[in-house]
Backbone bond lengths (Angstrom), bond angles and torsions (degrees), N, CA, C in turn:
res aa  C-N    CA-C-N  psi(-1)  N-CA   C-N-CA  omega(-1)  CA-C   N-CA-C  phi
1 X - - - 1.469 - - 1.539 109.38 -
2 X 1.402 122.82 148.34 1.681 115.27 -172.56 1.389 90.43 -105.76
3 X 1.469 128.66 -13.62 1.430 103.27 170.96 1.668 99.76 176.25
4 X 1.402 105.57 137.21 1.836 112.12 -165.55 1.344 107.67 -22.36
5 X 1.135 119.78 129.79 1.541 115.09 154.75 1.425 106.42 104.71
6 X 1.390 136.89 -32.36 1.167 162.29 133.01 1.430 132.90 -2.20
7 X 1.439 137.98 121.76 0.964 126.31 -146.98 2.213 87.09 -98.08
8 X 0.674 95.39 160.39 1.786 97.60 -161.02 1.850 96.91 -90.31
9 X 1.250 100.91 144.08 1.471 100.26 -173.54 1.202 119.50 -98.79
10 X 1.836 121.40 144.61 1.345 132.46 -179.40 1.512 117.06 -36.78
11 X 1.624 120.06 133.30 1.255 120.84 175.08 1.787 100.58 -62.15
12 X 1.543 117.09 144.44 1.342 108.29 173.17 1.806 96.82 -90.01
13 X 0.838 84.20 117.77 1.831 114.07 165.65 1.463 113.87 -63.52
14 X 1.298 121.94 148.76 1.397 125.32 151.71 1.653 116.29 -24.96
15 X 1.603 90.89 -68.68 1.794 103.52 -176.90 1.084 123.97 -59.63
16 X 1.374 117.10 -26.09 1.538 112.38 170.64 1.543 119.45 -100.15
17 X 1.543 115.64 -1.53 1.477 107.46 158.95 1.454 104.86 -82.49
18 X 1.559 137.54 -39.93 1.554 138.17 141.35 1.500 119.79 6.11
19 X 1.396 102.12 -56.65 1.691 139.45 -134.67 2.109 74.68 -103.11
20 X 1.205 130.82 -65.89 1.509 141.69 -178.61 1.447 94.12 -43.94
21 X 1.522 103.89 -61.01 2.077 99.30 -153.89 1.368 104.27 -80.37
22 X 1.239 124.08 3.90 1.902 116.94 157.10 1.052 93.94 81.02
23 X 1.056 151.79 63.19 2.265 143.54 154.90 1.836 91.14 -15.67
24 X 1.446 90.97 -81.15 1.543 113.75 -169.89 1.349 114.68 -13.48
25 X 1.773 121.62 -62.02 1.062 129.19 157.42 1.584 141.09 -42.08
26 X 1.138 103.83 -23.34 1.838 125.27 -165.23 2.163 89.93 -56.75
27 X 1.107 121.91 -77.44 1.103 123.82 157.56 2.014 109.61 36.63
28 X 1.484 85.99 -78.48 1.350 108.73 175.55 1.666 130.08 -55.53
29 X 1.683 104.99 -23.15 1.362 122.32 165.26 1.184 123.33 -86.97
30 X 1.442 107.89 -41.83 1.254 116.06 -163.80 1.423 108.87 -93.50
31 X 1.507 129.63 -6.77 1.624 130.30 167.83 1.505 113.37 -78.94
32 X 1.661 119.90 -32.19 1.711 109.14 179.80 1.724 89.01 -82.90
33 X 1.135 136.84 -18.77 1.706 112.64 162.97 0.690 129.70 -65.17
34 X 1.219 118.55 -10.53 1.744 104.63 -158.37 2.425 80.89 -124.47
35 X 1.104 124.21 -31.81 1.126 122.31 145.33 1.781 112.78 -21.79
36 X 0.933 104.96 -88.13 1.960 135.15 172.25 1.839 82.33 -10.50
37 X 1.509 89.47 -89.06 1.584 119.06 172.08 1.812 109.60 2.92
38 X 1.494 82.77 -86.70 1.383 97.40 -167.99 1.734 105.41 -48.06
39 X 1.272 111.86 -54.09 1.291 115.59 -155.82 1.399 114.90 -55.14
40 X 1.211 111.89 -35.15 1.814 136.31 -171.19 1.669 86.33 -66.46
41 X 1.767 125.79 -67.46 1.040 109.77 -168.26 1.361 123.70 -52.34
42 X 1.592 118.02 -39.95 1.555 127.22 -178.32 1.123 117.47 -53.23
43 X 1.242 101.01 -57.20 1.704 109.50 -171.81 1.852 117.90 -82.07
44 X 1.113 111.61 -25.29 1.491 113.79 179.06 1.980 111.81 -137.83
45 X 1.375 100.54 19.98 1.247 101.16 -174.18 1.729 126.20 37.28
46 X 1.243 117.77 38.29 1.498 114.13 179.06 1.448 106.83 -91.09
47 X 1.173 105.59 -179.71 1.602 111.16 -178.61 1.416 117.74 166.50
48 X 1.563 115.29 106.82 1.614 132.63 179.78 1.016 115.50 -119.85
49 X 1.480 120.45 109.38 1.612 117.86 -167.63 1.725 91.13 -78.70
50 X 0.815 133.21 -11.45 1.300 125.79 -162.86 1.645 102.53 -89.89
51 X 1.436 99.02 -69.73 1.603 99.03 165.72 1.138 138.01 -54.71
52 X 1.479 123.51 -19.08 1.055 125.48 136.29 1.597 145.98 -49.72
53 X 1.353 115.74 -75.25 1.227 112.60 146.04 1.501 119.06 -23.40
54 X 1.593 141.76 -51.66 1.360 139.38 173.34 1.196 121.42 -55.70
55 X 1.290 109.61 -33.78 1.774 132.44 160.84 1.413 115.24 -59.76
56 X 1.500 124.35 -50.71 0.870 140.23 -174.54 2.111 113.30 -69.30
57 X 1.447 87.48 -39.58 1.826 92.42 171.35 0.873 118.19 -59.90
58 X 1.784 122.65 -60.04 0.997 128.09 170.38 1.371 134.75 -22.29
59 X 1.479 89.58 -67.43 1.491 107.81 -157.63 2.058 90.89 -59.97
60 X 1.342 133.16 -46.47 1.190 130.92 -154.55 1.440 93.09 -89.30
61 X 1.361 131.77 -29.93 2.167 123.47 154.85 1.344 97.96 -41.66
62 X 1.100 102.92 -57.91 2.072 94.69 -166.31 1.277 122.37 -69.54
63 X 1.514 125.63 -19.43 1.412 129.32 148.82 1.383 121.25 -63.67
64 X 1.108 117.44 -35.95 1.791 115.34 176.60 1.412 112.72 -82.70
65 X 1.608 117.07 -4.71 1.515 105.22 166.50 1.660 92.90 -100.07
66 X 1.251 140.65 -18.59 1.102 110.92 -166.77 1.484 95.35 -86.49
67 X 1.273 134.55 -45.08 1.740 119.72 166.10 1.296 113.08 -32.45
68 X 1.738 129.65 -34.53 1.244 101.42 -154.67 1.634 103.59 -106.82
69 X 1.327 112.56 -1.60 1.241 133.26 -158.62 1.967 92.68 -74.63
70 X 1.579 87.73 -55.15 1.505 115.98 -176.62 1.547 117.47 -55.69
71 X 1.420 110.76 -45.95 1.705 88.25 154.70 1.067 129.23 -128.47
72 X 1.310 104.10 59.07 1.216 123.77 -177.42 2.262 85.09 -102.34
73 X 0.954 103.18 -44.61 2.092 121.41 178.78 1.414 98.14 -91.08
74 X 1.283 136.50 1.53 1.365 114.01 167.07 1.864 95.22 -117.65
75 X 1.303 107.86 18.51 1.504 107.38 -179.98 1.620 97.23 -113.10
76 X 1.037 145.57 -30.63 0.871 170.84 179.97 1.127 119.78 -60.99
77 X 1.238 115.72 -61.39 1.520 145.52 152.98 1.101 135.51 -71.51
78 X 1.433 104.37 22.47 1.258 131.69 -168.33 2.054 111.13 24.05
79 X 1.447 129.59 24.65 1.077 120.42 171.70 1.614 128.37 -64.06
80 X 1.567 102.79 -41.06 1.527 107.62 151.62 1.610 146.93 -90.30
81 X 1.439 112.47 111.84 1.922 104.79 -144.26 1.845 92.48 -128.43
82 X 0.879 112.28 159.29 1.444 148.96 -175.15 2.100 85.50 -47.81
83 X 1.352 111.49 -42.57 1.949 86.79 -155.00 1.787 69.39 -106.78
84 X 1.285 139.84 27.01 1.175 108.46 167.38 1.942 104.27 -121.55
85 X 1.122 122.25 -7.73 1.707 134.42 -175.72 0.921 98.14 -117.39
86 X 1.464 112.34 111.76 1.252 137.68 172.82 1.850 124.99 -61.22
87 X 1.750 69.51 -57.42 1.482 87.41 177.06 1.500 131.55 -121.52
88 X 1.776 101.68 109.94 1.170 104.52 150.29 1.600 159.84 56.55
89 X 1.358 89.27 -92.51 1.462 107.37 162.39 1.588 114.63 -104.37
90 X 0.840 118.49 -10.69 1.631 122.57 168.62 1.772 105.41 -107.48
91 X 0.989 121.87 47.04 1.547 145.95 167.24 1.279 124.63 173.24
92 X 1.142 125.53 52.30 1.716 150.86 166.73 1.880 107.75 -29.69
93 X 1.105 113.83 -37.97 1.490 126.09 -160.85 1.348 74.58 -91.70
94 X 1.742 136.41 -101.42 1.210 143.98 -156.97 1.719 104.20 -30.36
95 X 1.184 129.33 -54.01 1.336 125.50 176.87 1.416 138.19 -74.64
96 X 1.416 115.12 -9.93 1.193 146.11 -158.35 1.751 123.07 -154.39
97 X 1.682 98.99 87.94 1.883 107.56 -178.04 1.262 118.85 -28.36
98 X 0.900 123.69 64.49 1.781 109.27 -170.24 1.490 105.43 -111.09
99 X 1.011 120.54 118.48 1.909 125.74 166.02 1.354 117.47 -38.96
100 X 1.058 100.44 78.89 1.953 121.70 141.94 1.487 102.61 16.22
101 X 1.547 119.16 -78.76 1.614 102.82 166.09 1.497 150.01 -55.67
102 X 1.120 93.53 -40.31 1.320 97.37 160.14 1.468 130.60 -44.40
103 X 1.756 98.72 -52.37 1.591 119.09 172.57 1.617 95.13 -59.94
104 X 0.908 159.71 -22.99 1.729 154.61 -150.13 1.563 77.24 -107.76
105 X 1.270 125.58 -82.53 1.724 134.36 -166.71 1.287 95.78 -31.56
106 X 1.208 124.18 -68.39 1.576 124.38 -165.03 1.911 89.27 -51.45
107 X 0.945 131.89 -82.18 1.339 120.27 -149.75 1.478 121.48 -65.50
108 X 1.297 116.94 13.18 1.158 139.51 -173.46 1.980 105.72 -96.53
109 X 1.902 91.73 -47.90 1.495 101.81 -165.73 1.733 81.79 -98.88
110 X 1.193 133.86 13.46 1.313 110.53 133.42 1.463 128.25 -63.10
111 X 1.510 93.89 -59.87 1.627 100.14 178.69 1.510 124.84 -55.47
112 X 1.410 118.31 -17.08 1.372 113.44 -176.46 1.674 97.55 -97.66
113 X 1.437 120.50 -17.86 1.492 118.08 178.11 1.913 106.53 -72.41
114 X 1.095 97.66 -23.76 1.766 105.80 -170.58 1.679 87.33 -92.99
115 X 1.402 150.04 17.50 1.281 142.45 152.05 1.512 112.42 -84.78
116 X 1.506 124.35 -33.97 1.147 150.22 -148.89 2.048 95.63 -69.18
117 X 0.896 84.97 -62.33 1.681 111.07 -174.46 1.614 89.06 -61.98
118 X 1.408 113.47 -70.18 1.590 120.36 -152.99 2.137 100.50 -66.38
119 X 1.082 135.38 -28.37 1.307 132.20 173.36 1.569 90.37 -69.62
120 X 0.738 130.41 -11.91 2.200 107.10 -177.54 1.546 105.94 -108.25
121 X 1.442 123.70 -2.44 1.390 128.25 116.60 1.296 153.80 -70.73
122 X 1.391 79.79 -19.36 1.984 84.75 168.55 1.567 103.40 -76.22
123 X 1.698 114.58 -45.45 1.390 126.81 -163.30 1.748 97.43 -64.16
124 X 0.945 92.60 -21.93 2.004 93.25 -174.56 1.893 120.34 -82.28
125 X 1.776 92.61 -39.44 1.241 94.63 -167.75 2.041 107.93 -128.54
126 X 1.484 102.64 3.69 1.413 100.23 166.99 2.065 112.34 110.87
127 X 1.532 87.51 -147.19 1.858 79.04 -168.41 1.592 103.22 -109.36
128 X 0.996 129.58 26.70 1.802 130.67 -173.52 1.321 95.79 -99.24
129 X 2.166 128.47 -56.08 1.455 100.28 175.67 1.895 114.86 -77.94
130 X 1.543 112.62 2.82 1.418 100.41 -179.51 1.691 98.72 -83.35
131 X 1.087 133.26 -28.95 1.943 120.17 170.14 1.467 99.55 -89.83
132 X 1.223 144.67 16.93 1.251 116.91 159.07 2.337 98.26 -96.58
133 X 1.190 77.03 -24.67 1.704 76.24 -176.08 1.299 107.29 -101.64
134 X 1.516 119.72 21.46 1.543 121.28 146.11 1.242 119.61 -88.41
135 X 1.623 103.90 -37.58 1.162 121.62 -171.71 2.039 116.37 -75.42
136 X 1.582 111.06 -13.25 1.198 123.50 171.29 1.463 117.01 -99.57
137 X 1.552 114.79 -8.24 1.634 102.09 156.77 0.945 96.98 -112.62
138 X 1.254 152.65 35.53 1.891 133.37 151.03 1.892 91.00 -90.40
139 X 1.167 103.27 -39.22 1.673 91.15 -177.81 1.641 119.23 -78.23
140 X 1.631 119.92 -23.12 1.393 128.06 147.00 1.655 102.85 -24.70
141 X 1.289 111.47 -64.73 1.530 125.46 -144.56 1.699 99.43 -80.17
142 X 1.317 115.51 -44.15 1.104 105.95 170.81 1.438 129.41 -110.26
143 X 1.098 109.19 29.15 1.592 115.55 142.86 1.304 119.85 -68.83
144 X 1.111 130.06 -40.25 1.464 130.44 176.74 1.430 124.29 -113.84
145 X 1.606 112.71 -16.55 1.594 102.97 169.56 1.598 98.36 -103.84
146 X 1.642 99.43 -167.01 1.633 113.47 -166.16 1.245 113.86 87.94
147 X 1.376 109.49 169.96 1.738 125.68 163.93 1.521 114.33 -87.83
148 X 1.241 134.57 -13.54 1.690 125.20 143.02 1.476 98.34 -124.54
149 X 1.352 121.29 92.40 1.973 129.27 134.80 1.444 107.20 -13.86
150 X 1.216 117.19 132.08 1.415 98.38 156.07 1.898 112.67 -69.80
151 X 0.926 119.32 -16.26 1.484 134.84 168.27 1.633 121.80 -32.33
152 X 1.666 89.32 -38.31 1.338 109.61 -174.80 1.331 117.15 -105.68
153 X 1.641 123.23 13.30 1.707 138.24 -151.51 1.304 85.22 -130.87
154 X 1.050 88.69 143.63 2.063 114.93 148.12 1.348 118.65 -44.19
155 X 1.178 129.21 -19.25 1.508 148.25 -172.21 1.763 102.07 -80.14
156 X 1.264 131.47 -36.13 1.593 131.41 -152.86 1.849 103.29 -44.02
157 X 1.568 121.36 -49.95 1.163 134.13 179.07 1.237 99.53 -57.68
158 X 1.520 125.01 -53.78 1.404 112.59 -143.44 1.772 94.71 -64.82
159 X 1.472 93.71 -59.80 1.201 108.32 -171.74 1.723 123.22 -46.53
160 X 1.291 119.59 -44.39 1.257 115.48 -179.79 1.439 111.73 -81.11
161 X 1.625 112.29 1.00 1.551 97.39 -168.21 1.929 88.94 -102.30
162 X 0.962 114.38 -18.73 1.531 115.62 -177.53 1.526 107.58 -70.27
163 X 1.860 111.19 -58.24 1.485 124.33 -157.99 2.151 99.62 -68.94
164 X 1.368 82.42 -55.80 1.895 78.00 179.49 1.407 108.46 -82.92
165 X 1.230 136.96 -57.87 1.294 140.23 -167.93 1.957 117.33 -47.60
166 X 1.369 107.32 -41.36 1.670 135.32 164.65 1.520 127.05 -94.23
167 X 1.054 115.03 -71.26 1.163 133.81 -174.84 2.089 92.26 -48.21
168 X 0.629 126.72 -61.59 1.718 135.62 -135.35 1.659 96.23 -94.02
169 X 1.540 120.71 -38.43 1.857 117.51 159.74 1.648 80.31 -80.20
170 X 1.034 168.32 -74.24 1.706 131.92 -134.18 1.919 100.48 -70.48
171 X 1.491 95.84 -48.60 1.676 81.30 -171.46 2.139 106.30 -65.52
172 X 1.102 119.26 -20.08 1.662 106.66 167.72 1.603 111.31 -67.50
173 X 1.354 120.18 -44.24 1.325 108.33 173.84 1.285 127.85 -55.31
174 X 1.414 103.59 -53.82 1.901 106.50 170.56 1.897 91.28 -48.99
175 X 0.630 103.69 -59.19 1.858 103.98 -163.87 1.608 94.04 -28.70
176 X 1.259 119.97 -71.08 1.703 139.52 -166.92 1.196 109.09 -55.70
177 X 1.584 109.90 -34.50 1.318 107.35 -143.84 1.779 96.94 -121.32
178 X 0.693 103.69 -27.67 2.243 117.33 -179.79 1.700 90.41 74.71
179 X 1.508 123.42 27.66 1.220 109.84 173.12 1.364 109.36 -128.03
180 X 1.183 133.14 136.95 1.582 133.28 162.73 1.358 124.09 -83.94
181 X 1.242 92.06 99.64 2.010 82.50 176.70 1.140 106.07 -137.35
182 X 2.102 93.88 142.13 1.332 110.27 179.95 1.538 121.82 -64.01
183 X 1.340 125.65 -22.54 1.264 137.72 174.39 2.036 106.00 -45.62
184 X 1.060 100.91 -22.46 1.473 99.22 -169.16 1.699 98.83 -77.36
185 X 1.567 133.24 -57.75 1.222 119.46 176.06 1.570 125.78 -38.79
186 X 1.608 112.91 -31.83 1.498 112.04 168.80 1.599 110.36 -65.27
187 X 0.939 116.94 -48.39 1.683 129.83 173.97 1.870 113.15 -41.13
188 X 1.619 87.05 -46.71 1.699 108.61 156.71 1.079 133.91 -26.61
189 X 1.592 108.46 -52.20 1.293 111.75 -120.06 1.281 111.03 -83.68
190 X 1.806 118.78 -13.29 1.699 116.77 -179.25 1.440 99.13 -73.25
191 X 1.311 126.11 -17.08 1.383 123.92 -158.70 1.726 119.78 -90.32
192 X 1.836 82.01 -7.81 1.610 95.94 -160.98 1.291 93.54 -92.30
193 X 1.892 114.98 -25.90 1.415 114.88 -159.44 1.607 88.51 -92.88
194 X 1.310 134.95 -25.07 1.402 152.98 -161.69 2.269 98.21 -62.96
195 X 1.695 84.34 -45.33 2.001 86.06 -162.86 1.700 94.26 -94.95
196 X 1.195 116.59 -14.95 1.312 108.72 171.91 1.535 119.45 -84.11
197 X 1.519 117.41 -16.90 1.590 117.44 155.48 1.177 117.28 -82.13
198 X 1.235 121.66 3.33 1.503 123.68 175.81 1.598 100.68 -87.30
199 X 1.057 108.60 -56.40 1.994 127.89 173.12 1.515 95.10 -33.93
200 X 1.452 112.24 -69.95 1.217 130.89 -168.81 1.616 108.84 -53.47
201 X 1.130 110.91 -64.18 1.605 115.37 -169.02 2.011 96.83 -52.11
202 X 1.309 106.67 -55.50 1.686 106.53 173.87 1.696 118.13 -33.26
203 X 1.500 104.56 -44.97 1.815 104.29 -159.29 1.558 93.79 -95.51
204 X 1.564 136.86 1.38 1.156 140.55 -168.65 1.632 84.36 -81.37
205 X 1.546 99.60 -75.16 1.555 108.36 -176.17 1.591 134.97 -73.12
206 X 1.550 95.80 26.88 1.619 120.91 153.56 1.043 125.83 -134.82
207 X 1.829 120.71 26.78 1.457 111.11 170.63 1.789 110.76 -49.39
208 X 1.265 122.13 -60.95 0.933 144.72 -164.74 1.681 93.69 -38.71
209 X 1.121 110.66 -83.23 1.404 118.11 171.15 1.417 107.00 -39.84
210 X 1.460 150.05 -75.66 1.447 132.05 179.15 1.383 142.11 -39.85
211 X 0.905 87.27 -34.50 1.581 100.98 -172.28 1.691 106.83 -73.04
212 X 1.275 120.53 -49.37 1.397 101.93 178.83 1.993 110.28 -65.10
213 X 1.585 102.62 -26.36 1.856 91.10 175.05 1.255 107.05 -75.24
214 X 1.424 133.43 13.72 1.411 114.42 168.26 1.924 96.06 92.06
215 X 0.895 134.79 -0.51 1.982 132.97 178.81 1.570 79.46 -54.26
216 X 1.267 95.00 179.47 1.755 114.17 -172.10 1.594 78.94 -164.41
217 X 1.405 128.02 47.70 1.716 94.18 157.19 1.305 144.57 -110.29
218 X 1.237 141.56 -155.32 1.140 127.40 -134.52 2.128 89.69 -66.18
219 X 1.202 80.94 -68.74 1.791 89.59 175.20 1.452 136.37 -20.96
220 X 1.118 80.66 -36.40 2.337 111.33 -178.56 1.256 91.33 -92.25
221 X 1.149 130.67 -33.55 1.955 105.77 174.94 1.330 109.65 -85.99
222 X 1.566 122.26 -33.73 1.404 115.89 -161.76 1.704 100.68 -89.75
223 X 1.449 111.96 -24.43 1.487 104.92 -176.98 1.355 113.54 81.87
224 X 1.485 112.21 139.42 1.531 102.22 -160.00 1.341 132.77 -83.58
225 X 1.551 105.31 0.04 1.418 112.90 -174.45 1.734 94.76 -75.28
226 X 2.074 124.82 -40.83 1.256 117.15 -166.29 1.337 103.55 -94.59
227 X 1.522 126.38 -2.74 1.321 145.69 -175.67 2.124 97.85 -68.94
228 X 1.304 97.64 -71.45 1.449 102.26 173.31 1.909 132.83 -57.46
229 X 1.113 112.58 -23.91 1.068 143.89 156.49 1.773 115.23 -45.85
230 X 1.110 118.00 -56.13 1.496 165.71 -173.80 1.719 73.29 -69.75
231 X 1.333 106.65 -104.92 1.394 118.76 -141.88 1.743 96.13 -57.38
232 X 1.063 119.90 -46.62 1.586 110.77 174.21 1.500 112.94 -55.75
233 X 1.206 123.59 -59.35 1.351 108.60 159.80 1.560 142.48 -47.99
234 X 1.334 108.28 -4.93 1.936 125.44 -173.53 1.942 80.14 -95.80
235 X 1.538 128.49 -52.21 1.017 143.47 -131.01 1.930 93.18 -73.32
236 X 1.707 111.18 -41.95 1.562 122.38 -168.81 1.438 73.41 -82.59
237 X 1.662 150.66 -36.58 1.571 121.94 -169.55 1.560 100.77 -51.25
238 X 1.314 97.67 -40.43 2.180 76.86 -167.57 1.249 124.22 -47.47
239 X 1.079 118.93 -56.26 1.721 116.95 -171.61 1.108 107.09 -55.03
240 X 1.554 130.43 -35.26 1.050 131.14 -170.35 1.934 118.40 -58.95
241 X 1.777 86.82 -46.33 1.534 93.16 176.91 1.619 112.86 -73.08
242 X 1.344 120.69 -45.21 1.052 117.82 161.34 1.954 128.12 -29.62
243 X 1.658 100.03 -49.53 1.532 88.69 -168.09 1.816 84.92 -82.50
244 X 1.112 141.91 -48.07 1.612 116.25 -167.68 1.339 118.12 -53.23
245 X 1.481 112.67 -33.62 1.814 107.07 170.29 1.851 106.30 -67.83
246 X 1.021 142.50 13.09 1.359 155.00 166.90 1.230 111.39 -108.47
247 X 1.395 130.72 -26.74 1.606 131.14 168.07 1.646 98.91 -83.17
C-alpha cells in the first residue's frame, strides 16, 4: 500500500520498465555509435567487436535512464497528467500506479548498469571515454533534476544535440581507435543538428503542455509561428552539411 486508505500500487514489471526506457527512442543512441563505429574503421581501419558492443550498451543504458529519469520529474511535478498524455505508452507512470521511487531507482540502476560496460573501456583505452562518460551522466542528472532542468531551458537542443549527437561517436572512436580527435565532431555534425531536431520537433509539439508548468523552451520563447520557421530552416541545414562533409 503507498499510503492508508490507498489503493496499492502496480508491481513494476519487466514490460513496463521496457515501457520507461523508450525502445522507440534508442534510435538516437544507437546512430552516434555506430557513426563513432564507422568512422574509426574508414579512417584508421580499427575494429573491436567487443569495445564496441560495450560502447554500444552503454550508450543505449544511458538513454533508458534519461527517459526514465525524465518522467519520473515530470510525474512528480505534476507536468505530465492524465487530460494532457494521450498516449499510453509514452506516459507509463500517468497510466500505470507505479511508485515514484522505484521509477527514480530504476533510472538510476540504469545509469549505474551503463557504467558496467563503459569501465572495460575506460580499462582498455584510458581517461578521455571515462570524462566524456562522466561528463554524460552529470548532464543525465541535470536535465531533469534541480531548480532549473535543463529540460526546462532553452538549452534542451543545444545540449542533447552536442552531448549524444558529438560527444558519444568521439568517445567510440577514441574507444576503437586510443585516439581523440576533434575532427570527429565535424564528421558529427549532421547528426548533432539531426538529435537536436528531434529535441526540437518534441518541445514544438508541447508548447501547449509547457508553458502552463513553467518549461521556458526553445519553442515557448520563440512561439510557434517563429518556432517552425526555425526548425524548417535548421531542417534545409542538413543536406547542406551533409553534401560539404562529401566535398
Amino acid at each position: 500500500m503507498n499510503r492508508q486508505g490507498a489503493a496499492p500500487y502496480e508491481p513494476l514489471t519487466p514490460r513496463l520498465a521496457l515501457g520507461l526506457a523508450a525502445p522507440h527512442t534508442w534510435p538516437a543512441s544507437v546512430l552516434p555509435v555506430l557513426l563513432g563505429g564507422v568512422l574509426a574503421w574508414v579512417r584508421d581501419g580499427e575494429w573491436n567487436f567487443v569495445l564496441f558492443y560495450c560502447s554500444l550498451a552503454a550508450a543505449v543504458l544511458m538513454q533508458s535512464a534519461v527517459n526514465t529519469l525524465n518522467d519520473y520529474c515530470d510525474f512528480v511535478k505534476e507536468t505530465d497528467r492524465l487530460d494532457n498524455s494521450a498516449d499510453p505508452e509514452d506516459a507509463v507512470l500517468i497510466y500505470h500506479r507505479l511508485n515514484p521511487r522505484q521509477v527514480c531507482g530504476l533510472g538510476f540502476a540504469f545509469l549505474a548498469a551503463a557504467a558496467l560496460p563503459g569501465l572495460w573501456v575506460v580499462y582498455q583505452r584510458g581517461v578521455a571515454p571515462l570524462v566524456i562518460g562522466l561528463l554524460g551522466g552529470a548532464v543525465i542528472v541535470a536535465y531533469s533534476f534541480g531548480k532549473l532542468p535543463i529540460s526546462y531551458l532553452p538549452l534542451g537542443e543545444l545540449v542533447s544535440g552536442v552531448v549524444m549527437g558529438g560527444l558519444i561517436p568521439l568517445a567510440v572512436y577514441d574507444a576503437l581507435t586510443g585516439c581523440l580527435c576533434p575532427q570527429v565532431l565535424w564528421s558529427a555534425s549532421p547528426l548533432i543538428l539531426g538529435i537536436a531536431l528531434i529535441m526540437f520537433s518534441n518541445n514544438l509539439c508541447d508548447i501547449e503542455r509547457d508553458l502552463p508548468a513553467g518549461r521556458r523552451t526553445l519553442p515557448c520563447l520563440l512561439g510557434r509561428p517563429r518556432a517552425l520557421a526555425l526548425y524548417r530552416g535548421l531542417l534545409v541545414l542538413m543536406p547542406v552539411l551533409v553534401s560539404l562533409l562529401a566535398l
